[in-house]
Structure formats: C-alpha cells, structure tokens
Steps between C-alpha positions, in 0.01 A plus 500: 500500500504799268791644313570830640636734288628568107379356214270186630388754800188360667488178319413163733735205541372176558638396818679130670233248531604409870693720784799293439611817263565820723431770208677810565288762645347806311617750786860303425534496124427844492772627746698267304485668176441794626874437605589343174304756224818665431680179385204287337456651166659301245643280743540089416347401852488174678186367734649250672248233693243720300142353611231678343760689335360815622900702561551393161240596356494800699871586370315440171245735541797768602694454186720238574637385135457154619405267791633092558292391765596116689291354695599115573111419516311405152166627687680838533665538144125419387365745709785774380430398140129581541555827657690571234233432241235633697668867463646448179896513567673443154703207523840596403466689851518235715607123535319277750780223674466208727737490661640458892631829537838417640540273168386728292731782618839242491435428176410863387916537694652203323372630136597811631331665194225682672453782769209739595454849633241395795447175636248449747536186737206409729497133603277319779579667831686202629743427186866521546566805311908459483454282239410728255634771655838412487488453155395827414772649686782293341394465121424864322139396478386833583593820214737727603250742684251280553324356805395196672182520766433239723134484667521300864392481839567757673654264727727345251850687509717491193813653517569792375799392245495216273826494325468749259186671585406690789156602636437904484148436652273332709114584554250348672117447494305330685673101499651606193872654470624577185904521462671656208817424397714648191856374368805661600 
C-alpha cells in the first residue's frame, strides 16, 4: 500500500499481517478523494475501523487538519501508530483509539462535544452497519456540510436516508461500493 497523493505522495504503508483486514484498494481511495479533495483541507476527519490507517493517513497527506482513527483491534492501532512514525505525521494530527466502533461513536453522541467534516466508515463486509449508522443520522456527529462515506459490498444495500442524513451518491468498483451521505 502506498499513499497516493499530497504531502506523503509515494510513501509505503506497512500493511495487516493476515487477510482478516480488507485494506481499501488503491484504485478505491483514489476515486474516493478524488471525490472528497474539495472538502479535506483543514478538515477534523474521522477513520473509522481504520486498519493500516491508510484513509487516514491519506486524508493526512491531503491536508486534513487532523485525523482520529478507531480500530477495536490493538494489532491494528499498533500497526496505525507505526505508519505513522514511519512517515513522520506530527502527533497533534492524529489520535489512535481502540475502540468498537459502534461504542466509540455512542459515546462520541452522549458527550455530544465532538463532530467532524468527513467520516469514513468501512467495517468487515458482513457487519451490521445500522448500528453505527443510525447513530450518525440521529446525533449531529457529522459538521454542518460535512459527509459520511460508507465502503461495502456491493451487495450490501443501505438505505438511502438515515434520519437526518441522506445519501447524494453511490459508486461502485469492483466488490466495493462506496455511499456518501451528507446532513440535511
């Protein structure tokens, strides 16, 4: 895995140790922020079920102001946190949490002190996304103007409202869909 563009172009990312981690293509992150460029710069953004890391660090790498990436595996936040070192992200940037993300996101609601411009959601294929979904819609998580993207199976529907966000688009690649959804 390679960062793509911006800042940390070119630069390697160590990858998951098993296939248990689907990392998110390189043909798929960039039509992703290819998507996203106008909105990342200076944006507080939020990797959530992060992996390597590499959307976050991506976003980084784009001029996102700063990145929380969740992951609820320790091998994963360990593998973030070296990718981080290995390219040199200053800290203050980012903040590395274990966390289940369906936890983490009810408790980022009930403190209700926190929201971010982009939030990127990509959990295993076969998770129930409505969980965290659903929160998303009904708690002002998301900026005014920002947006939530979901990466899933292509054969995964999600609706195209969740309480107070609605999806504005939907593309596909290969297995991989990617839905976008902004607040009302």
């Amino acid at each position: 895995m390679r960062i793509i563009s911006g800042q940390y172009r070119g630069r390697v990312l160590k990858s998951p140790p098993n296939l248990q981690v689907r990392p998110t293509s390189d043909r798929l992150r960039e039509t992703l922020f290819n998507v996203l460029a106008p909105r990342i710069e200076g944006s507080q953004f939020l990797d959530l079920c992060s992996g390597s890391g590499a959307i976050g660090i991506e976003a980084l790498s784009w001029g996102a102001a700063h990145v929380t990436f969740v992951d609820k595996s320790r091998k994963m936040c360990g593998l973030i946190e070296a990718n981080l070192d290995m390219i040199e992200v200053p800290e203050p940037e980012t903040d590395v949490v274990m966390a289940d993300a369906a936890e983490f996101v009810r408790r980022a609601a009930a403190k209700a002190e926190k929201s971010w411009d982009i939030v990127f959601y990509d959990p295993p294929y076969d998770s129930d996304y409505m969980h965290v979904l659903s929160v998303f819609g009904a708690n002002g998580l998301i900026s005014p103007g920002g947006v939530l993207v979901v990466e899933h199976y292509y054969k995964n529907t999600l609706k195209d409202s969740i309480d107070e966000i609605r999806r504005w688009r939907l593309l596909k690649q290969g297995d991989s869909c990617l839905s976008f959804y902004e607040g009302e």
